[in-house]
C-alpha positions in Angstrom: 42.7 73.5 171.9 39.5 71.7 170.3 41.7 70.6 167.1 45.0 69.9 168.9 42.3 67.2 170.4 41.1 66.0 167.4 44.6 65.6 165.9 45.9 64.1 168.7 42.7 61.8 169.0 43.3 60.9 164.3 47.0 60.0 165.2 45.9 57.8 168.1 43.4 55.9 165.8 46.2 55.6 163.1 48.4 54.3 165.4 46.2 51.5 166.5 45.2 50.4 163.7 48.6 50.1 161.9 49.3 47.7 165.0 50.3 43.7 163.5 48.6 41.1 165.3 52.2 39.5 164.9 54.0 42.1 167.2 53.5 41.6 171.2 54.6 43.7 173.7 56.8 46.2 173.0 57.0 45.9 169.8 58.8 42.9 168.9 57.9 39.8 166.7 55.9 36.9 168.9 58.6 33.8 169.0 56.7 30.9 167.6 57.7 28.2 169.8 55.4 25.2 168.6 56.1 26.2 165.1 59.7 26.0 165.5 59.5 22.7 167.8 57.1 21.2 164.9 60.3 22.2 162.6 63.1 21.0 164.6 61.4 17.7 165.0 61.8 17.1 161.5 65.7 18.4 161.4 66.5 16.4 164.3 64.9 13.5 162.2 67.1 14.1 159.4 69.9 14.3 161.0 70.1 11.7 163.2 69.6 9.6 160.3 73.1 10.1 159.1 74.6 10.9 162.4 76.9 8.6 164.2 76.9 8.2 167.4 77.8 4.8 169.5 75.2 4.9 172.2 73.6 2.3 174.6 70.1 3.6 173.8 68.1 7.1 172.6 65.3 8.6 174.5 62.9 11.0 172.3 61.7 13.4 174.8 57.8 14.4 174.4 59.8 17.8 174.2 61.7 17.2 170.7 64.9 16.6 172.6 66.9 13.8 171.7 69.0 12.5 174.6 71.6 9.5 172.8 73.1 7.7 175.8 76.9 6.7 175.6 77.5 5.6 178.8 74.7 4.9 181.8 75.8 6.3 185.2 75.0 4.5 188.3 73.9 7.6 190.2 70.2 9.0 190.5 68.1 11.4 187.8 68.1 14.9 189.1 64.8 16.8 190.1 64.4 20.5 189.9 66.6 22.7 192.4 69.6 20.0 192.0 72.6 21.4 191.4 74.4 19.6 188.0 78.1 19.7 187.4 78.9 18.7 184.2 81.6 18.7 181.7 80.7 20.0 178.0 80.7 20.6 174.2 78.2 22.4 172.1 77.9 22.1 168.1 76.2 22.7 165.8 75.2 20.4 163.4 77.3 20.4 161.0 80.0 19.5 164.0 81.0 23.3 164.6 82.0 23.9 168.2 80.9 26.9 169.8 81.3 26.5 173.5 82.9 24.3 175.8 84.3 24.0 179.4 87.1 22.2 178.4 90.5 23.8 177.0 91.9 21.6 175.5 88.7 21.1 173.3 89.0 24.9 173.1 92.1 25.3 171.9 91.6 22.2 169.2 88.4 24.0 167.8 90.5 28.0 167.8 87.6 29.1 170.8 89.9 29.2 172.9 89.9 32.4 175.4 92.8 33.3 178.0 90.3 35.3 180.0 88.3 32.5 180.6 87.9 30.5 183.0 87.7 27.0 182.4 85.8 25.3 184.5 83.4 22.2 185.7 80.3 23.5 184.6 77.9 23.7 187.2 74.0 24.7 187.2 70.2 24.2 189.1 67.8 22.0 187.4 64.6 23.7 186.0 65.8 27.1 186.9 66.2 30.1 184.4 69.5 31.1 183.3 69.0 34.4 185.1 69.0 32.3 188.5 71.7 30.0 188.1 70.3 27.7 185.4 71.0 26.8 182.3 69.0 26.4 178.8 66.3 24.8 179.1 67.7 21.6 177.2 70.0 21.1 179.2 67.4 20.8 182.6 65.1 18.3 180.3 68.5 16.4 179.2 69.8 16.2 182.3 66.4 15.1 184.1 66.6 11.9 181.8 70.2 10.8 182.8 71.6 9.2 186.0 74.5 11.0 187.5 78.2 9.3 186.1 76.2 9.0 182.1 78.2 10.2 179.1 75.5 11.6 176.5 74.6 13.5 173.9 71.7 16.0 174.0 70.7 17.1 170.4 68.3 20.1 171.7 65.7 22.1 169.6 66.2 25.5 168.9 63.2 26.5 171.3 64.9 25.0 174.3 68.1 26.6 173.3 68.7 30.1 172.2 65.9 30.4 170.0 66.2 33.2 167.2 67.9 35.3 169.3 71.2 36.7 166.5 73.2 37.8 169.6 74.7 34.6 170.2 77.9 34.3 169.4 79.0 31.6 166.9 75.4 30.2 167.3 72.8 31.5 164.2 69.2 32.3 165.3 66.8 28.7 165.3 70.1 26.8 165.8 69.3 23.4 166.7 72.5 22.1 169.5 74.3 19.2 170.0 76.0 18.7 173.2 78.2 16.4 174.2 78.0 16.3 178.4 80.2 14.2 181.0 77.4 14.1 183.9 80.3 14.6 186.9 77.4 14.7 189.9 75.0 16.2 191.4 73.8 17.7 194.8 
């Protein structure tokens, strides 16, 4: 019994120390999320320097996020728990759609899907996408528009999907581009 003990106790100390200070939890890689901000800054940089957009004005969030104003609304800004309905596009890039509420703009890009249902997109402000919310970009980008704007929210991977690969049509550390019709608010 002494030496299953002691062979029990050697595994236990090899075990700890092959542990990464890299790997949290369960075993997984620790996301980086300032790291990735600090490098999304400078891709967002980049490439609104040969982007074109027509806008009225661009806010740079503190964030990273780049909100380009098309249109001003008349309405008000929303505040956490307001419900956003919204009309949108998201890109990458490079101009590759990969999700929209609209079908036409579906259909046009070959995303369309019958099963679908296309719809005014609708979600809480500052709330996780677990609890009726949506990335975080969008509550940031949305908190810096009036209700009735046109705009487009260029959002940094780490307030997006992050490096998560199961994303469809999105790679991991994506930085998005929406395009958003803000319909109203409640």
């Amino acid at each position: 019994m002494k030496n299953w003990i002691s062979v029990l106790a050697v595994i236990g100390l090899f075990t700890l120390e092959s542990c990464d200070d890299g790997f949290a939890g369960f075993g997984g890689p620790v996301y980086d999320r300032e790291g990735n901000l600090a490098i999304d800054r400078e891709r967002i940089a980049t490439y609104l320097e040969t982007a074109e957009f027509d806008s009225l004005y661009r806010i740079h969030d503190p964030s990273g996020l780049v909100v380009i104003v098309q249109e001003e609304g008349q309405g008000s800004r929303p505040f956490n728990g307001n419900v956003v309905y919204t009309n949108y596009t998201g890109m990458l890039k490079d101009g590759t759609v990969f999700d929209t509420n609209l079908p036409d703009v579906a259909q046009e890009h070959g995303i369309f899907n019958e099963d679908r249902n296309y719809e005014i997109f609708t979600f809480f402000v500052g709330q996780p996408t677990n609890q009726g919310g949506a990335i975080e970009g969008f509550s940031v980008g949305f908190r810096r528009l009036r209700s009735g704007s046109k705009a487009i929210l260029v959002i940094p991977s780490p307030m997006g999907y992050q490096d998560n690969p199961n994303i469809p049509n999105i790679p991991a550390n994506s930085i998005l581009v929406f395009e958003v019709d803000f319909l109203g608010m409640d």
